[in-house]
C-alpha positions as CSV (number, residue, x, y, z in Angstrom):
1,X,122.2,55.5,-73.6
2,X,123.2,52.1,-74.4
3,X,125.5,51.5,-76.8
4,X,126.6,48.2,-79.1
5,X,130.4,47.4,-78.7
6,X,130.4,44.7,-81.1
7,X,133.4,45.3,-83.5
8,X,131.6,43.8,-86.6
9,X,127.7,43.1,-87.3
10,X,126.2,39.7,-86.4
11,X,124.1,37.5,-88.9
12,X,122.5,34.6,-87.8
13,X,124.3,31.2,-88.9
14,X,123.6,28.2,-87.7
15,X,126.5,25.5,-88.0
16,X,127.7,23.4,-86.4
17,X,131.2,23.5,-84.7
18,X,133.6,22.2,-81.9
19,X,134.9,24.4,-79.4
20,X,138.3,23.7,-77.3
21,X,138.7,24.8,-73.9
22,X,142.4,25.4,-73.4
23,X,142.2,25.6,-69.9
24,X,140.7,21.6,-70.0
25,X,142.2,20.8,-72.8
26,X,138.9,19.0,-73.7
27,X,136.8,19.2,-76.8
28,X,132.7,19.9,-76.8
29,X,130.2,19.5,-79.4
30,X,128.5,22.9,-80.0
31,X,126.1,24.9,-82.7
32,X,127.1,28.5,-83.8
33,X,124.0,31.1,-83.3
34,X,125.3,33.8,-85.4
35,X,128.7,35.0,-86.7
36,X,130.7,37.9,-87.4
37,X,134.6,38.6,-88.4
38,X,135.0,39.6,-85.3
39,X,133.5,36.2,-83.2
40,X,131.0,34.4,-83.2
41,X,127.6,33.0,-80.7
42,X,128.3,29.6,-79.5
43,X,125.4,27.1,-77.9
44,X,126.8,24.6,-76.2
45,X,126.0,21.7,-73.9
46,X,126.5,23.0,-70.0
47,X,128.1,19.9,-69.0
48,X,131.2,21.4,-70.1
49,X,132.3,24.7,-67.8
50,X,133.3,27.5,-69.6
51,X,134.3,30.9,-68.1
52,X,134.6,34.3,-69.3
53,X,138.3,34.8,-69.8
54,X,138.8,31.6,-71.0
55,X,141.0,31.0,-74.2
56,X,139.6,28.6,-76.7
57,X,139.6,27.2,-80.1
58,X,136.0,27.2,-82.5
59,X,135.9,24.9,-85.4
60,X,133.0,25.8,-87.6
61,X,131.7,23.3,-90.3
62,X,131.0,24.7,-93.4
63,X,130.5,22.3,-95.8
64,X,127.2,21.7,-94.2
65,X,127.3,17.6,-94.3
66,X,127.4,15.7,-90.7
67,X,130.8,14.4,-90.5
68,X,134.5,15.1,-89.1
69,X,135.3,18.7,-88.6
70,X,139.3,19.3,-89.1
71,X,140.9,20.7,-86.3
72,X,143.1,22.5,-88.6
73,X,139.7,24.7,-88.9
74,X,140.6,25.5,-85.3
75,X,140.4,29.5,-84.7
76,X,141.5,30.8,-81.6
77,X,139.3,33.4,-79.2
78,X,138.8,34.7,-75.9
79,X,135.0,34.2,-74.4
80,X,133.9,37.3,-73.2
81,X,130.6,36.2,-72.0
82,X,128.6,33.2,-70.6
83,X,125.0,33.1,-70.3
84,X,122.4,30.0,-69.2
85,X,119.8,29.1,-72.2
86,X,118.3,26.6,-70.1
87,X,119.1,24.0,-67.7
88,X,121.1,22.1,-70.6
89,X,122.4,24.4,-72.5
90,X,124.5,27.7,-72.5
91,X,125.3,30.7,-74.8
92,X,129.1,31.6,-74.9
93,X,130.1,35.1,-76.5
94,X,133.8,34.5,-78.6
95,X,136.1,36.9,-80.1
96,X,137.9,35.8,-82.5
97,X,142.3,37.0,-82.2
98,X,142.9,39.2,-85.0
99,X,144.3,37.5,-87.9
100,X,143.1,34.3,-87.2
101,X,140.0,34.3,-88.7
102,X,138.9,32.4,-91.6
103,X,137.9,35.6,-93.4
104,X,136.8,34.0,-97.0
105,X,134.5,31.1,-95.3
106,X,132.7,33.6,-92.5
107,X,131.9,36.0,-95.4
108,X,130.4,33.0,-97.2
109,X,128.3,32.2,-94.6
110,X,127.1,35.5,-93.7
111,X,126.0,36.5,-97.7
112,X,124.0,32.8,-97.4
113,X,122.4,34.0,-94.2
114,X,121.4,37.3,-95.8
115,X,120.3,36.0,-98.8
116,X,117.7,33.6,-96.6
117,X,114.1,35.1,-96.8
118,X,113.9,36.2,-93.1
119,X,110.7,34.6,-90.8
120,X,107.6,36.4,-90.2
């Protein structure tokens, strides 16, 4: 029987965020998929290599207008997973370190998700 080993439920957010690869030390552009308090769903373009294992840092933007996001929004995680979406793109699994998480904002986002009429 399979079970779910998520630490938290998931709702689908989309946002859009940076991630930091510490190993590379560069930044990419990415999207979140869906969120919890315990990580989050990253897409992301596959011109940057990411590994499972690696350490990184997710900005999320959650004012919701195109501009800057602060890098003092950076929270730190661990990837845990790393999946092809397409030849472009990739899926990358974060857990958030405990304590680092931007509790009040994630919670935000989450009751805005669930308050969204779901698609047929």
């Amino acid at each position: 029987m399979l079970t779910d080993r998520r630490r938290a439920e998931r709702v689908t957010v989309v946002r859009a965020a940076k991630v930091l690869n510490c190993r590379s030390h560069k930044y990419a552009p990415a999207e979140t998929c869906n969120l919890s308090q315990s990580g989050a769903l990253v897409k992301l373009d596959r011109t940057h290599p990411i590994s499972a294992g690696d350490e990184v840092q997710v900005a999320i933007d959650w004012s919701l207008t195109p501009g800057l996001i602060s890098s003092d929004e950076l929270v730190t995680g661990k990837v845990v997973r790393v999946a092809a979406i397409d030849y472009l793109s990739q899926s990358v699994a974060v857990r958030f370190a405990r304590g680092n998480v931007k509790e009040a904002q994630i919670d935000q986002a989450i009751e805005e998700a669930a308050s969204q009429p779901q698609a047929a």
